[in-house]
C-alpha positions as CSV (number, residue, x, y, z in Angstrom):
1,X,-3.6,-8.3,13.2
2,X,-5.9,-8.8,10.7
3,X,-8.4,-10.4,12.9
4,X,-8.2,-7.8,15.7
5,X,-9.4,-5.3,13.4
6,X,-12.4,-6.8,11.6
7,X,-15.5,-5.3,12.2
8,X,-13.4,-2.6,14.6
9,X,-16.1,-0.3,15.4
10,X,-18.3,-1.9,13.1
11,X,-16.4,-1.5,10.0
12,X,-17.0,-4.7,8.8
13,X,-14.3,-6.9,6.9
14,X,-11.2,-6.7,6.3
15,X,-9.0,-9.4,4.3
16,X,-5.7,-10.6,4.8
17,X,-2.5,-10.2,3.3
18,X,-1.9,-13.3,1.1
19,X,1.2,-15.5,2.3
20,X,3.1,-15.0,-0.7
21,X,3.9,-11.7,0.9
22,X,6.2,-10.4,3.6
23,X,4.0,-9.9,6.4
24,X,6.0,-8.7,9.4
25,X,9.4,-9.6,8.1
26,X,8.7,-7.1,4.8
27,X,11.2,-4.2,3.8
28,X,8.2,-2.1,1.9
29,X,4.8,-1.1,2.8
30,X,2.8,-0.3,-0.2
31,X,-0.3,1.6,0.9
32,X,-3.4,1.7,-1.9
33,X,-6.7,3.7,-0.8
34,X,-9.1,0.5,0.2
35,X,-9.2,-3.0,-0.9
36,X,-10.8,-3.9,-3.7
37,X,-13.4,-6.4,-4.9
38,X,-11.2,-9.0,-6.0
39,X,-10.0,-8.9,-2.0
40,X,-13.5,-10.4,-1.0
41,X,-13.8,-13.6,0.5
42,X,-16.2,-15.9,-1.6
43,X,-16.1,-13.2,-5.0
44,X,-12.3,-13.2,-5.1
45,X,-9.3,-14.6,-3.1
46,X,-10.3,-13.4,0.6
47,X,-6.5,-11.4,0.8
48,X,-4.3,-8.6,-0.6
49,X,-2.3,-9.7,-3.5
50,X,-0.6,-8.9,-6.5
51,X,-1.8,-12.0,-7.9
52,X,-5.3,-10.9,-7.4
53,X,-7.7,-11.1,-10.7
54,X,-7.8,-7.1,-11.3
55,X,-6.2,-4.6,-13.1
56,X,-4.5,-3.0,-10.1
57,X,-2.8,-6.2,-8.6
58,X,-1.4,-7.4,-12.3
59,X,0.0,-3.2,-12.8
60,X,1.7,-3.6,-9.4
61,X,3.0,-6.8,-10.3
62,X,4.6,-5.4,-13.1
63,X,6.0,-2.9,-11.7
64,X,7.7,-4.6,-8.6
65,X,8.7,-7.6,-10.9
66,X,9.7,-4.6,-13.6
67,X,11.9,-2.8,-10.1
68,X,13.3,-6.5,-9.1
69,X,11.1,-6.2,-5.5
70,X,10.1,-9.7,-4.8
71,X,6.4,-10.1,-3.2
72,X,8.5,-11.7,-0.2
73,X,9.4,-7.9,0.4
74,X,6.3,-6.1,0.4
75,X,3.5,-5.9,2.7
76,X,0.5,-4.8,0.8
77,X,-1.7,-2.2,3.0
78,X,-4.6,0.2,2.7
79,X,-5.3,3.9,4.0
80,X,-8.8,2.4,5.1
81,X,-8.0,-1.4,5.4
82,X,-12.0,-2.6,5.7
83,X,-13.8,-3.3,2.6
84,X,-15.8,0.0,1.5
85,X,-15.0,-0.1,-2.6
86,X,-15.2,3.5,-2.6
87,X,-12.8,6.7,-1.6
88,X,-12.7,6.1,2.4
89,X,-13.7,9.5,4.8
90,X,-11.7,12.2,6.6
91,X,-13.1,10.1,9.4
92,X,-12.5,6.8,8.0
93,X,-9.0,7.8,7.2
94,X,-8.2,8.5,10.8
95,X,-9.6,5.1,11.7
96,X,-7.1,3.5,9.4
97,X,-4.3,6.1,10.4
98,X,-4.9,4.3,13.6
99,X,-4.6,0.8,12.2
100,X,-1.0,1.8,10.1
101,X,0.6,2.9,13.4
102,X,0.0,0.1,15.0
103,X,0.7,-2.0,12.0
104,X,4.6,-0.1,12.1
105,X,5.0,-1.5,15.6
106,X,5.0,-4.8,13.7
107,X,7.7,-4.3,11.0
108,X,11.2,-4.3,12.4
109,X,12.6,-4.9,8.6
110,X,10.6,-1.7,7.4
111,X,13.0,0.5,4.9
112,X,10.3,2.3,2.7
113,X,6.7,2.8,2.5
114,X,5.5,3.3,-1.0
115,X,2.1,5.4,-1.2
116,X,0.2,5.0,-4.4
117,X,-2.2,7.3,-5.0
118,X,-3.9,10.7,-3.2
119,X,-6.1,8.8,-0.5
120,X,-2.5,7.2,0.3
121,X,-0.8,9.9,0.8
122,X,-3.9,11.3,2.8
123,X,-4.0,8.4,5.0
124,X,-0.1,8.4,5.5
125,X,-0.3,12.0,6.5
126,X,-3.3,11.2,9.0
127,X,-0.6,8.2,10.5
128,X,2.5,10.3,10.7
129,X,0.7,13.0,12.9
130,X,-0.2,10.2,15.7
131,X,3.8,8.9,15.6
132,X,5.6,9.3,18.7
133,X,8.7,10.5,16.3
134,X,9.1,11.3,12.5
135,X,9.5,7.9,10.6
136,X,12.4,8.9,8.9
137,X,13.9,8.6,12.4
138,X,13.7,4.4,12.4
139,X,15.4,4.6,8.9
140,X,12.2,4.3,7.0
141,X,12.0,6.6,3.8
142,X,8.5,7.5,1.9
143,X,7.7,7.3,-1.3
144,X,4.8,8.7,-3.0
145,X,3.5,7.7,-6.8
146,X,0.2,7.6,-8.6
147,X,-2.2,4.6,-7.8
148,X,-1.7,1.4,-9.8
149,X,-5.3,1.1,-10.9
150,X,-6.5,2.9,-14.5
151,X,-8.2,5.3,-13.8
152,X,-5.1,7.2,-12.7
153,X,-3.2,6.9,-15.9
154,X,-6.2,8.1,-17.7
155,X,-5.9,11.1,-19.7
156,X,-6.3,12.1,-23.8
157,X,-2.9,13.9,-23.3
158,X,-0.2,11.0,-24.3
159,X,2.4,13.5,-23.2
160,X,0.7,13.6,-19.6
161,X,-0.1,9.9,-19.3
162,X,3.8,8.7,-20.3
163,X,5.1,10.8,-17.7
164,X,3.2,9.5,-15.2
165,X,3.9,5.8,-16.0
166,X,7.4,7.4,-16.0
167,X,7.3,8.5,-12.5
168,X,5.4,5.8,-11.4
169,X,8.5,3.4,-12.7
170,X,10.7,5.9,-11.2
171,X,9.3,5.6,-7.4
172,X,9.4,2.1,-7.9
173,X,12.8,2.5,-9.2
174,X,13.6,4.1,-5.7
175,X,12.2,2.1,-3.5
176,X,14.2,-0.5,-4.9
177,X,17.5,1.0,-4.3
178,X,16.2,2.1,-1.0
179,X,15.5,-1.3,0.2
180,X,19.5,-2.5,-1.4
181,X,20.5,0.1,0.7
182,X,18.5,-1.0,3.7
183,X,20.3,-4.3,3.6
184,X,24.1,-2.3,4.2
């Protein structure tokens, strides 16, 4: 899949998903904004990981060890899957949009997809407009949270920051009951 998309419409690259994860047998789609530097072939490992060398990977590492989610049962993913290190376009969004759906023809075992973070959600929103039927439909729940990296948790309120680590655990939380459940 991967390869069928690079350079799409001169996009450029876009790095794989790192064996340690599901790939089309995973239960959860995690969806971040773009991939970051750490994903670049020759700088850092060439894939999506959560044992990529940045803050983002280890914080979602934590939290899906933290939930009991296994990397086996993810399928890391990005609103705008080509390398841009920056937030993606309205237009660039619908490009990727284009690449989720037909990513979704590809995961039978899907139970959730976890959005993390705004250009997430926007993507996701962008993808469930071009769906033949609601998701929900094929058994597949949403759930949205903040984005793993920093910058979202940063705030001088202490108050506002531990609530939203709190509902960040929380949607991770869900999605692992959602996936038990998924599994009858």
């Amino acid at each position: 899949m991967v390869d069928s998309i690079r350079d799409r419409d001169g996009r450029g690259w876009a790095p794989y998903v790192a064996p340690l994860h599901g790939g089309i047998d995973a239960q959860v789609l995690s969806i971040l904004r773009d991939p970051g530097p750490a994903t670049q072939a020759g700088v850092g490992s060439g894939f999506l990981a959560v044992e990529n060398d940045d803050p983002t990977a280890e914080r979602q590492m934590v939290l899906f060890e933290s939930a009991g989610i296994r990397p086996r049962q993810v399928l890391p993913w990005n609103a705008y899957p080509w390398y841009v290190n920056r937030a993606p376009s309205a237009a660039e969004l619908e490009a990727g949009a284009e690449v989720i759906v037909e990513l979704l023809e590809l995961l039978p075992e899907l139970r959730v997809i976890l959005l993390q973070g705004r250009d997430a959600e926007a993507g996701w929103k962008r993808a469930a407009r071009r769906l033949p039927a609601p998701i929900e439909e094929r058994g597949v729940r949403v759930v949205a949270t903040i984005h793993p990296g920093r910058q979202a948790l940063f705030t001088p309120d202490c108050v506002e920051r531990a609530r939203r680590v709190a509902h960040q655990e929380s949607a991770f939380a869900e999605v692992r009951e959602l996936v038990r459940q998924g599994r009858g």
